[in-house]
N, CA, C and O of each residue as an XYZ file, in Angstrom:
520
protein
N    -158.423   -112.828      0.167
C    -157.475   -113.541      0.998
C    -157.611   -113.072      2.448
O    -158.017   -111.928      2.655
N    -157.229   -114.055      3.686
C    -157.412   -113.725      4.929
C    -156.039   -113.052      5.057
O    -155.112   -112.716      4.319
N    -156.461   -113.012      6.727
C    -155.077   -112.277      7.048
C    -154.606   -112.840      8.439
O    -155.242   -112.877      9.493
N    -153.117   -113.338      8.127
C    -152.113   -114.127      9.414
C    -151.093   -114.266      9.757
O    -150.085   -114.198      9.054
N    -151.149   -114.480     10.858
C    -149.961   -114.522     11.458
C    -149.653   -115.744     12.185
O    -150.339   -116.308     13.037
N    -147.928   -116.230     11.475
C    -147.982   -117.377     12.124
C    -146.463   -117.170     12.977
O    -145.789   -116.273     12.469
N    -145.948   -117.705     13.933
C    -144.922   -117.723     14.796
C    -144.485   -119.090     15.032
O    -145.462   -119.711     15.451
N    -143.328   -119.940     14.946
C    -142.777   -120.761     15.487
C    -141.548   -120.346     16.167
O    -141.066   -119.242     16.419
N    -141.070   -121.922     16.462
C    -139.907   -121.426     17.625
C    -139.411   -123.126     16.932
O    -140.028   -124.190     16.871
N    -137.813   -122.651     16.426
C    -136.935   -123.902     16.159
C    -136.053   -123.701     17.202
O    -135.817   -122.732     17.923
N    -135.413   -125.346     17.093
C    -134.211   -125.721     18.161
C    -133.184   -125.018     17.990
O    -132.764   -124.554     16.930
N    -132.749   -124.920     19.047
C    -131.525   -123.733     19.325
C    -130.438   -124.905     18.685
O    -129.308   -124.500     18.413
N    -130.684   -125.986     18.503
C    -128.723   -126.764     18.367
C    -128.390   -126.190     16.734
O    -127.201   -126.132     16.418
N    -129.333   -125.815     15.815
C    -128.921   -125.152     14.768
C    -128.281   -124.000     14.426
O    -128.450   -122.899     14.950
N    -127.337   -124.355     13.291
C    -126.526   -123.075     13.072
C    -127.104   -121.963     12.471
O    -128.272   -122.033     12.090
N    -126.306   -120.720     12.301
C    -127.450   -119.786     11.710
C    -127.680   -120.053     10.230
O    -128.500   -119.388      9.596
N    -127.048   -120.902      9.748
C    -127.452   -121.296      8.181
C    -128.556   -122.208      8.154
O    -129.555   -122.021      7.460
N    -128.368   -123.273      8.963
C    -129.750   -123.938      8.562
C    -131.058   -123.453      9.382
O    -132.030   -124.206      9.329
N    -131.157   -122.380     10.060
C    -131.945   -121.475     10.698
C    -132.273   -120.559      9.814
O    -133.411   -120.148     10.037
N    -131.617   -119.904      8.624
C    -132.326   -119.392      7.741
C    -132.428   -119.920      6.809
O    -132.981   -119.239      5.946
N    -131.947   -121.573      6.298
C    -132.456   -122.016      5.385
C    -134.294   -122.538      5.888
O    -135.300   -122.674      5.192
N    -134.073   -122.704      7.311
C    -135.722   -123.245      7.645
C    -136.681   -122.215      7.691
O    -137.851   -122.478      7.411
N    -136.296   -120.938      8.046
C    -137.021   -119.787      7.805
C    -137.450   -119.463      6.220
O    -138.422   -118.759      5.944
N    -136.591   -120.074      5.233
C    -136.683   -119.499      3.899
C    -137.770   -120.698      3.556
O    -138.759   -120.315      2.931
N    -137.716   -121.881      3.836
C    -138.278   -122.955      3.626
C    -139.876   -122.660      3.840
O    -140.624   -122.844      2.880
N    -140.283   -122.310      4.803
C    -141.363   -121.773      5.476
C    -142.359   -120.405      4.887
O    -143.570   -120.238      4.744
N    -141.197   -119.610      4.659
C    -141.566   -118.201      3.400
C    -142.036   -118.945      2.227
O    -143.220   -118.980      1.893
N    -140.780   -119.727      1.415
C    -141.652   -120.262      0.358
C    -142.430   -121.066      0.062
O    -142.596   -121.404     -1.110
N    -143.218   -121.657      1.250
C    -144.320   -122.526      1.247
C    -145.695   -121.616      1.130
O    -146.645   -122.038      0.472
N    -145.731   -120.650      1.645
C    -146.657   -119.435      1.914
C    -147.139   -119.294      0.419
O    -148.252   -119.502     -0.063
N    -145.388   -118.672     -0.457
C    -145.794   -117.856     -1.368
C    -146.278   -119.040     -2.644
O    -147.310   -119.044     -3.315
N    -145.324   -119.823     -2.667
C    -145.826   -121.204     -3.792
C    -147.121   -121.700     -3.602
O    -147.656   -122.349     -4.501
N    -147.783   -121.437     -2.368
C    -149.301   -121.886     -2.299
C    -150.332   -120.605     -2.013
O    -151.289   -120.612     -1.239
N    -149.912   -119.598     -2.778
C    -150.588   -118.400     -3.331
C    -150.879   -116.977     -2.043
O    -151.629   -116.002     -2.101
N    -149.690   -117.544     -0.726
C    -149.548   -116.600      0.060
C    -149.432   -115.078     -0.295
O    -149.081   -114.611     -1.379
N    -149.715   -114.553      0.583
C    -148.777   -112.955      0.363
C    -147.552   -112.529      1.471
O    -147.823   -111.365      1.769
N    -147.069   -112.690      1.766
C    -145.730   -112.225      2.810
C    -145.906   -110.657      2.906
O    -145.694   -109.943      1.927
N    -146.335   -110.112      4.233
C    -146.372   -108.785      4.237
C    -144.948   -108.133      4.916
O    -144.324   -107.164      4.483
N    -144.592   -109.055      6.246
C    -143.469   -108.772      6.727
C    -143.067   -110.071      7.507
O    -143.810   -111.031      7.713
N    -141.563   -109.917      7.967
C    -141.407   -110.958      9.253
C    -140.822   -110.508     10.309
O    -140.255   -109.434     10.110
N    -140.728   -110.985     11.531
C    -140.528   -110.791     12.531
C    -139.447   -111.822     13.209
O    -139.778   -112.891     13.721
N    -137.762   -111.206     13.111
C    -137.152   -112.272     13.264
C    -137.204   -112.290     15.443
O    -137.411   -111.095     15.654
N    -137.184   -112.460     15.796
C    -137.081   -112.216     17.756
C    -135.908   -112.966     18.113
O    -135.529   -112.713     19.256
N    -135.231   -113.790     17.506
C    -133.682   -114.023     18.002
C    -134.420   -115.543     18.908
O    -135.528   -116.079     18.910
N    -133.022   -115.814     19.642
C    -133.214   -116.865     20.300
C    -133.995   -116.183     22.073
O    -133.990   -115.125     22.701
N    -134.401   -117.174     22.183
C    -135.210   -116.493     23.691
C    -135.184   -117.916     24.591
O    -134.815   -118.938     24.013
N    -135.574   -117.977     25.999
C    -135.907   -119.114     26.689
C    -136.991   -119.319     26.573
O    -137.702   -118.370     26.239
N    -137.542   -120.507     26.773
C    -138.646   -120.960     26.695
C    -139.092   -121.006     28.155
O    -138.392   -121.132     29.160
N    -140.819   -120.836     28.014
C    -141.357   -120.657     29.169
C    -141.051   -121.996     30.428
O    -140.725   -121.974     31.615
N    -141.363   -123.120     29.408
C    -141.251   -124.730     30.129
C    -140.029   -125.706     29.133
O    -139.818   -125.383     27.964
N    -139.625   -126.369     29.493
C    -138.842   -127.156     28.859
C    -139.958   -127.612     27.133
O    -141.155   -127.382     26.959
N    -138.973   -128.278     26.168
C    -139.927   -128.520     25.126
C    -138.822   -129.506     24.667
O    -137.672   -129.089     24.533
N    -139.186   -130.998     24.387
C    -138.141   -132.056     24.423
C    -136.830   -131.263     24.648
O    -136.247   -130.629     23.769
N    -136.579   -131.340     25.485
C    -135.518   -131.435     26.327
C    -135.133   -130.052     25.628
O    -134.699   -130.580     24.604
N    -134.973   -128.806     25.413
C    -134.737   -127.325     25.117
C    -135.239   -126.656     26.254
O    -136.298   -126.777     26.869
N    -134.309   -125.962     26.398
C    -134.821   -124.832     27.018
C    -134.775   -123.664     26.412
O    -134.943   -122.743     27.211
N    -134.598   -123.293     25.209
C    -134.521   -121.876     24.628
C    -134.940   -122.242     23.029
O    -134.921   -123.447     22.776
N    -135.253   -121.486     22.105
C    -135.401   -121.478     21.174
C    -135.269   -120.427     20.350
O    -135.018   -119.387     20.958
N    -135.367   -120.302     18.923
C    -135.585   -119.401     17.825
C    -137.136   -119.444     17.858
O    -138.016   -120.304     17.823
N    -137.037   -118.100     17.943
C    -138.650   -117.260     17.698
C    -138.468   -116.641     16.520
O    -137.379   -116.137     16.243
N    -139.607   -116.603     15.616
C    -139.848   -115.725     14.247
C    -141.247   -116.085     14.185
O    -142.020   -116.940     14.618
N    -141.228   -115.046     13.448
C    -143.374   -114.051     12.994
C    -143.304   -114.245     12.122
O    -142.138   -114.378     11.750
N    -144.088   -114.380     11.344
C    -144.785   -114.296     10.039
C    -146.152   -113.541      9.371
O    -147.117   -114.303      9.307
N    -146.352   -112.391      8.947
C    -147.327   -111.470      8.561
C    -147.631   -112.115      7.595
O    -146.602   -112.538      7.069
N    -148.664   -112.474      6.980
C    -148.705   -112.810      5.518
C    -150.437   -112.945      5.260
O    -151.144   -113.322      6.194
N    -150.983   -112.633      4.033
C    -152.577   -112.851      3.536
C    -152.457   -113.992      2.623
O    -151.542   -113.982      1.800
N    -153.088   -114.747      2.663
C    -153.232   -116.397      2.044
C    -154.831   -116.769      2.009
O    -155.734   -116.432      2.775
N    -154.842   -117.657      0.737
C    -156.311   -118.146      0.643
C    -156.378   -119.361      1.869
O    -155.263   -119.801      2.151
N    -157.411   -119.905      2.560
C    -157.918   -120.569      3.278
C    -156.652   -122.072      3.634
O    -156.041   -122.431      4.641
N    -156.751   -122.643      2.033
C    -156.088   -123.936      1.688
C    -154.922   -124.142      1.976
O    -154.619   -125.264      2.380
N    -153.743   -122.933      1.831
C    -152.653   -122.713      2.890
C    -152.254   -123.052      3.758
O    -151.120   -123.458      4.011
N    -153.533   -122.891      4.644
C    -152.660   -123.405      6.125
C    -152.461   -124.704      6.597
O    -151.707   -124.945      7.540
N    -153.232   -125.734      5.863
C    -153.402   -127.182      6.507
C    -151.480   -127.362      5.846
O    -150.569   -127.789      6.556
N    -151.317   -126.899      4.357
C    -150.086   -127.492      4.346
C    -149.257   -126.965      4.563
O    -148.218   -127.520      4.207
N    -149.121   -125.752      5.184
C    -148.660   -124.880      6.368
C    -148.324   -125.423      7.766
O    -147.143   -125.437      8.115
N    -149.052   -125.760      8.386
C    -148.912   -126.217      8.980
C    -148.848   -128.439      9.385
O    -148.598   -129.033     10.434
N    -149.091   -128.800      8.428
C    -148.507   -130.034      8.001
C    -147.069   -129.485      7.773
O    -146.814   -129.646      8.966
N    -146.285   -129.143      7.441
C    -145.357   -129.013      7.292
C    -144.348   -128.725      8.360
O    -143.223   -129.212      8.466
N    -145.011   -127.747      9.224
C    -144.858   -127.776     10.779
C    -144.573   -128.818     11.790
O    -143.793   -128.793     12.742
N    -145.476   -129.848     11.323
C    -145.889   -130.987     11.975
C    -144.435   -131.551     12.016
O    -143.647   -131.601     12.961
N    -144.277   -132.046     10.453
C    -143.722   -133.198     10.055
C    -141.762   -132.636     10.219
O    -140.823   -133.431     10.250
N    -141.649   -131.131     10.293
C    -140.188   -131.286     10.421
C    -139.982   -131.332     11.708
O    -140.862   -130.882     12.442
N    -138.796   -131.878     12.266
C    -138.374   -132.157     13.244
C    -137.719   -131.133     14.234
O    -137.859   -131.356     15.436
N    -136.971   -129.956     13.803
C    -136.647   -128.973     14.018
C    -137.443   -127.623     14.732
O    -136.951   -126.743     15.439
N    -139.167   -127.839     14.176
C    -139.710   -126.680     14.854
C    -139.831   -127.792     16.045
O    -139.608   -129.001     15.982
N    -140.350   -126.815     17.402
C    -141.000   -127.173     18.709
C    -142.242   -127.080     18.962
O    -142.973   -127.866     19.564
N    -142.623   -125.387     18.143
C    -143.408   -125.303     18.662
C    -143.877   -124.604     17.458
O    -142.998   -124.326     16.642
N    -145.508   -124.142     17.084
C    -146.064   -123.524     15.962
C    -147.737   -123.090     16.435
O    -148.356   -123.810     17.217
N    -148.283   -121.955     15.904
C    -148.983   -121.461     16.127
C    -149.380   -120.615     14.811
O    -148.578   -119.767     14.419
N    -150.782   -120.847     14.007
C    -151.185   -119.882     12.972
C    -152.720   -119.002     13.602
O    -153.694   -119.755     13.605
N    -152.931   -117.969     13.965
C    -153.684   -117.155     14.006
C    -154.719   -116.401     12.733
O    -154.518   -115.287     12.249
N    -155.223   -116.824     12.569
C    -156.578   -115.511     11.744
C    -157.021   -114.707     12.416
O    -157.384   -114.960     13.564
N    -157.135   -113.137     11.700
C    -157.637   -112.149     11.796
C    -158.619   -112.290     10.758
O    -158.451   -112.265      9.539
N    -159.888   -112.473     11.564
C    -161.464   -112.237     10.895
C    -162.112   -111.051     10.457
O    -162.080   -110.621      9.304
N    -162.634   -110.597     11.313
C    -163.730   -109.237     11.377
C    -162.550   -108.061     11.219
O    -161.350   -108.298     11.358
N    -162.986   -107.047     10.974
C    -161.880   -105.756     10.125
C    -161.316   -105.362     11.320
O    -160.178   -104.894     11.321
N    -162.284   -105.548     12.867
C    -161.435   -104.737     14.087
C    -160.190   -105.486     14.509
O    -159.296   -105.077     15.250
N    -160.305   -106.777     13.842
C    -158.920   -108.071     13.871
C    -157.805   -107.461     12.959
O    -156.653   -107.130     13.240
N    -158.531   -107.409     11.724
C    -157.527   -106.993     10.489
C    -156.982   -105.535     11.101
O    -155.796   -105.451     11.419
N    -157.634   -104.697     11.216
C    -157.054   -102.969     11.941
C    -155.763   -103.920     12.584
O    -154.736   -104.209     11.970
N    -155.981   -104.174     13.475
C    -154.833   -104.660     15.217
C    -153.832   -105.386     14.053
O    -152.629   -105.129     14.059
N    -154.473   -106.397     12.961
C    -153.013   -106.865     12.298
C    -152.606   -106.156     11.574
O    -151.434   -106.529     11.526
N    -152.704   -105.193     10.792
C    -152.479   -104.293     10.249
C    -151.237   -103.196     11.224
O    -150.079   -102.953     10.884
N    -151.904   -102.738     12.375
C    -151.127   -102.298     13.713
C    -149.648   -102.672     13.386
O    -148.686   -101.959     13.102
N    -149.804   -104.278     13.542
C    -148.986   -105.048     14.225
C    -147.596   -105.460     13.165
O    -146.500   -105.916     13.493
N    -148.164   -105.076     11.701
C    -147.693   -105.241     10.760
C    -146.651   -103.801     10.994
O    -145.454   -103.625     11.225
N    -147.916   -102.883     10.778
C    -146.653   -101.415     10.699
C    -145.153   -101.723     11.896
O    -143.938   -101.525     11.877
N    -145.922   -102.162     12.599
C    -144.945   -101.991     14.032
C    -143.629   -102.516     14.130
O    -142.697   -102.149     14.845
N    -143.710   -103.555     13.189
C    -143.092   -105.055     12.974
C    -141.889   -104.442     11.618
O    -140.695   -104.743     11.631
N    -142.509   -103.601     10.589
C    -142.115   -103.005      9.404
C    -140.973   -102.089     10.524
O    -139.814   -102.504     10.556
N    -141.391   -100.714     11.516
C    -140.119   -100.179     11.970
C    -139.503   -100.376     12.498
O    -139.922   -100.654     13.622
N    -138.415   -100.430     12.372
C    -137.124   -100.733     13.205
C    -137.012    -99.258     14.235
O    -137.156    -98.067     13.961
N    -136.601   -100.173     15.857
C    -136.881    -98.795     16.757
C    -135.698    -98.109     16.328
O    -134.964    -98.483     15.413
N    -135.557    -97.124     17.007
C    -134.906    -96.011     16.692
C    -133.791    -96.125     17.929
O    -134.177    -96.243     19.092
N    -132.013    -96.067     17.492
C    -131.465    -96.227     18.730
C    -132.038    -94.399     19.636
O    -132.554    -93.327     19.320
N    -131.550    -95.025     20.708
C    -131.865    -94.210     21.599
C    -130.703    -92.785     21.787
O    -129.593    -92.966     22.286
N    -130.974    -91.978     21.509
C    -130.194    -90.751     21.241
C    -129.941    -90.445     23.634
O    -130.484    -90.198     24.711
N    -128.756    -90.744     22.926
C    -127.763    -90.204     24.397
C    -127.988    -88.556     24.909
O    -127.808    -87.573     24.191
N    -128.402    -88.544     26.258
C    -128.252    -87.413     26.492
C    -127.351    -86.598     26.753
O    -126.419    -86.895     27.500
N    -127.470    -85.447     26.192
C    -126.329    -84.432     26.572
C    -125.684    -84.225     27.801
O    -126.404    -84.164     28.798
N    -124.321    -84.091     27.943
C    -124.095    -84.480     29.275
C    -123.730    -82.650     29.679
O    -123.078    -81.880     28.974
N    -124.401    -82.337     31.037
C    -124.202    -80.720     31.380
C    -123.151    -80.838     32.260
O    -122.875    -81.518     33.248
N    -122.315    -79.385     31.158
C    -121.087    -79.482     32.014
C    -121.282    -78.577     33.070
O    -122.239    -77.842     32.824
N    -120.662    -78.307     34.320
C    -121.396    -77.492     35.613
C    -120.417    -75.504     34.852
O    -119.373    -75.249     34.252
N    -121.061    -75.046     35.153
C    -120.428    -74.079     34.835
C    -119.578    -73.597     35.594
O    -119.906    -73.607     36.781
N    -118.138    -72.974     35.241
C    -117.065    -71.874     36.352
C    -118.041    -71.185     36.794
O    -118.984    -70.680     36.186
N    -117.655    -71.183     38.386
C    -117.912    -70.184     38.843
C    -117.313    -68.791     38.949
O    -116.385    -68.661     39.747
N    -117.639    -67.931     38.384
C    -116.539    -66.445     38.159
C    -115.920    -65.752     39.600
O    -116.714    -65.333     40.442
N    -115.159    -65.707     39.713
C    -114.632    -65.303     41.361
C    -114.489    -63.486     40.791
O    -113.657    -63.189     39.934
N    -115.578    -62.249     41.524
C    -114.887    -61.606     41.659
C    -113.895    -60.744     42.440
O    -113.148    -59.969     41.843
C-alpha cells in the first residue's frame, strides 16, 4: 500500500455535527475501500487565502492514511460530487525519502504540543537593613 495524505477544507455555514458527520463520511470511505487511517489532523476553521464561492474561511482537516492505488479516484470523486467541500487535495509519498518526511509528519500530527509551562515569577528579595 502507498502512503497519503489528503486535506480538504469544508464550508464554514456548517454546524459542528454535520462537520463531523462529513469528516466521518470521508474516514469511512478510506477504510471500506481497503484504506489504512494512520492519523488525522483536525486545524479548526481558518481564512482562506482568496475567496472560494463566495467563503472566506473554512474547515481544514488532514488525513494520514496507506491505501491501495484504486482508492483515490473514489476518494476523490467523492470530493468532487459533495457540495460542502471547497477545496481538496490528495498527495503521494513515493520514494522512502517521501515516506521518511510522511512518516515525520505523521509522528508530529500523533503529539499533541505540550501547554507551555509558565515561568516562575522572582520575587525581589528584602533588603536586610543593618
Amino acid at each position: 500500500m502507498k502512503h497519503y495524505e489528503t486535506m480538504f477544507i469544508i464550508k464554514p455555514t456548517l454546524v459542528e455535527e454535520e462537520i463531523k458527520a462529513k469528516i466521518d463520511f470521508f474516514k469511512d470511505i478510506i477504510i471500506k475501500n481497503g484504506g489504512a487511517i494512520e492519523t488525522c489532523l483536525d486545524m479548526g476553521m481558518r481564512n482562506l487565502a482568496y475567496e472560494i464561492k463566495k467563503n472566506k474561511r473554512g474547515y481544514y482537516f488532514v488525513i494520514y492514511f496507506k491505501a491501495p492505488t484504486n482508492l483515490i479516484a473514489e476518494l476523490e470523486r467523492n470530493y468532487r460530487i459533495n457540495e460542502d467541500v471547497l477545496r481538496f487535495i490528495v498527495i503521494k509519498y513515493e520514494n522512502k525519502k517521501e515516506q521518511k518526511a510522511w512518516q515525520t509528519l505523521v509522528d508530529r500530527a500523533n503529539n499533541k504540543p505540550e501547554p507551555k509551562k509558565q515561568k516562575a515569577e522572582s520575587t525581589p528579595k528584602d533588603s536586610q537593613e543593618a
